[in-house]
C-alpha positions as CSV (number, residue, x, y, z in Angstrom):
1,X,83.0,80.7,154.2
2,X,86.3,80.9,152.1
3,X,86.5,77.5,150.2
4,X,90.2,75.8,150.7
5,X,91.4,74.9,147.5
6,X,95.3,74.6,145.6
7,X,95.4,78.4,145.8
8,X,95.4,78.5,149.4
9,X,98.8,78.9,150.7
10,X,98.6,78.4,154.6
11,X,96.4,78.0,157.5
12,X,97.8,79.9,160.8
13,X,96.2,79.3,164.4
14,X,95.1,82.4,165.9
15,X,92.9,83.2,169.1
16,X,89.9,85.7,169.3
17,X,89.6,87.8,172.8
18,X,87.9,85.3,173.9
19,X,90.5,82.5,174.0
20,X,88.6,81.0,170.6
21,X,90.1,79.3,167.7
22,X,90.8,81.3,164.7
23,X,92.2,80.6,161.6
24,X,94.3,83.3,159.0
25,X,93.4,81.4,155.8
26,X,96.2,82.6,153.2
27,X,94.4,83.0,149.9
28,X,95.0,84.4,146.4
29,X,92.7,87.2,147.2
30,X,93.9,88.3,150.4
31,X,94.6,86.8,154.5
32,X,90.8,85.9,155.7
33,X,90.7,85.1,159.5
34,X,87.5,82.3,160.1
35,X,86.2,80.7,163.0
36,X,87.8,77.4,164.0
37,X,91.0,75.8,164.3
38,X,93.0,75.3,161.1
39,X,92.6,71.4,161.5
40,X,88.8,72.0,161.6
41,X,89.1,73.9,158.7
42,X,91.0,71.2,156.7
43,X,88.5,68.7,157.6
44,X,85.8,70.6,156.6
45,X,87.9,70.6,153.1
46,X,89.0,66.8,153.2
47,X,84.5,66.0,153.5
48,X,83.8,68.4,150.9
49,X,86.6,66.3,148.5
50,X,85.1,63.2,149.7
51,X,86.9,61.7,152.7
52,X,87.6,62.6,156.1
53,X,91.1,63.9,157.4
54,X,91.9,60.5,159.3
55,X,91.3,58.6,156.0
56,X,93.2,60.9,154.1
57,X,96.5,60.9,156.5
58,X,95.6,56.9,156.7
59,X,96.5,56.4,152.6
60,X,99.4,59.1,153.5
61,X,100.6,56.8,155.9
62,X,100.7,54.0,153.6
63,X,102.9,55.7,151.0
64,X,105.2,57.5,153.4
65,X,105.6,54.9,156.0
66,X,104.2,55.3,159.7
67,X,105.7,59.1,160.5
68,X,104.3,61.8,162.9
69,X,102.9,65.0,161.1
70,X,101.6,63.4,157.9
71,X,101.1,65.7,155.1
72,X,97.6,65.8,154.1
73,X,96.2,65.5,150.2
74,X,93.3,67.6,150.5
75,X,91.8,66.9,147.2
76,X,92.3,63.5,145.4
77,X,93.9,65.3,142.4
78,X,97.1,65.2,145.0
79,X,96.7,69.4,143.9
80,X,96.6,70.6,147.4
81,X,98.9,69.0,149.9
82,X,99.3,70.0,153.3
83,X,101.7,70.1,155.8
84,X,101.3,70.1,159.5
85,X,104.5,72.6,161.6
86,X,103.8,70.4,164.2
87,X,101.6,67.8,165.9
88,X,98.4,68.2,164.3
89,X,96.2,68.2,167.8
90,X,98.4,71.1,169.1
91,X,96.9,74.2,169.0
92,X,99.2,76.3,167.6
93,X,99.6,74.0,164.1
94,X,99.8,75.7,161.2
95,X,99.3,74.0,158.1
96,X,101.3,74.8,154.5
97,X,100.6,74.0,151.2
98,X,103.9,73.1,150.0
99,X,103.3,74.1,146.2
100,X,103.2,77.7,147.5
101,X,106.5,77.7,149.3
102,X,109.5,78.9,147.5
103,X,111.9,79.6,150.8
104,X,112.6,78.0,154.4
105,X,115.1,80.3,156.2
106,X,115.8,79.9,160.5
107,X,114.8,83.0,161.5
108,X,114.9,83.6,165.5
109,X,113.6,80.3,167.5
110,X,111.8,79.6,164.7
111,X,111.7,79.4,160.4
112,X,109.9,81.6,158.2
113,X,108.5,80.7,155.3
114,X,108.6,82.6,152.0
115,X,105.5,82.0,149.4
116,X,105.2,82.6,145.6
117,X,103.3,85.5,146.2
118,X,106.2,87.2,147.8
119,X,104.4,86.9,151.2
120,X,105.9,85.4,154.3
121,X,104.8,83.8,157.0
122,X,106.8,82.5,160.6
123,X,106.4,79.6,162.4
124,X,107.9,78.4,165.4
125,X,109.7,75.3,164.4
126,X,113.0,74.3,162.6
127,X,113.9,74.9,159.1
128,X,115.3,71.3,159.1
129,X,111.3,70.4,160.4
130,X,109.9,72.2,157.5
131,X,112.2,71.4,154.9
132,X,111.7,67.9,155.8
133,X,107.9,68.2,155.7
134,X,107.9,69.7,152.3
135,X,110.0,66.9,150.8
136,X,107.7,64.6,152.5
137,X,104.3,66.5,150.8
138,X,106.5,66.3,147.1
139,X,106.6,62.5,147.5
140,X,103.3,62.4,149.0
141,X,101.9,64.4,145.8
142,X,104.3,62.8,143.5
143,X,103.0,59.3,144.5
144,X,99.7,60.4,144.7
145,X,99.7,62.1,140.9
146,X,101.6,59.2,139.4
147,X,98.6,56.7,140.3
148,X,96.1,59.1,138.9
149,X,97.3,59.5,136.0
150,X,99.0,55.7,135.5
151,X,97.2,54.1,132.4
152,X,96.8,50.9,134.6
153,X,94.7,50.0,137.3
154,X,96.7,48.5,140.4
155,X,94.4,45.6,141.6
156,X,95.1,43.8,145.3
């Protein structure tokens, strides 16, 4: 299996022939498509960094404030954050990590998505939606970064 890591740009929902969740995983060395949905795929990545994805969109939460499609920190390191299009039970969520992104343009019914790499992707969503989602993954990471590398502990 492809490892998730800061490098990988986005996870797009596909189906096989048989109706069966998919995943394109965009990644430095090319588009893989794995088994499972993209949010399977991220929780596989959340365990491997040591929490589930509930926890992780819990401590989002608590920065950010209650809101619907929480940005995830993948790793602890607040290096990967990503961002759901849309509700993250819906099938057809794909998931961005906003580091990667260097345009949002409305294109159609929909927004595509321009990445460092020069590669694009589209999604079927607003460009308000996933402008708004990136800012909320730059606080997200900025808060998350400025607490790892504070000099002082916080205690409750």
């Amino acid at each position: 299996m492809t490892q998730l890591t800061n490098d990988t740009r986005a996870l797009v929902p596909v189906f096989n022939e048989y109706g069966e969740a998919e995943t394109l995983v965009y990644q430095p060395d090319g588009v893989h498509r794995l088994k499972g949905s993209p949010i399977h795929l991220l929780e596989s990545a959340c365990l491997y960094y040591g929490s589930s994805i509930q926890g992780r969109i819990e401590a989002a939460r608590h920065v950010l404030g209650p809101h619907r499609k929480t940005p995830v920190v993948m790793d602890w390191h607040a290096d990967a954050v990503f961002f759901p299009t849309i509700a993250k039970e819906s099938p057809d969520c794909a998931w961005i990590n906003f580091q990667h992104v260097t345009g949002i343009k409305k294109f159609g019914n929909g927004t595509r998505i321009q990445f460092l790499t020069g590669e694009s992707i589209q999604v079927p969503v607003s460009d308000h939606t996933v402008q708004r989602q990136k800012q909320r993954s730059i606080e997200l990471s900025y808060a998350f970064q400025k607490r790892f590398h504070s000099s002082t502990l916080h205690h409750v």
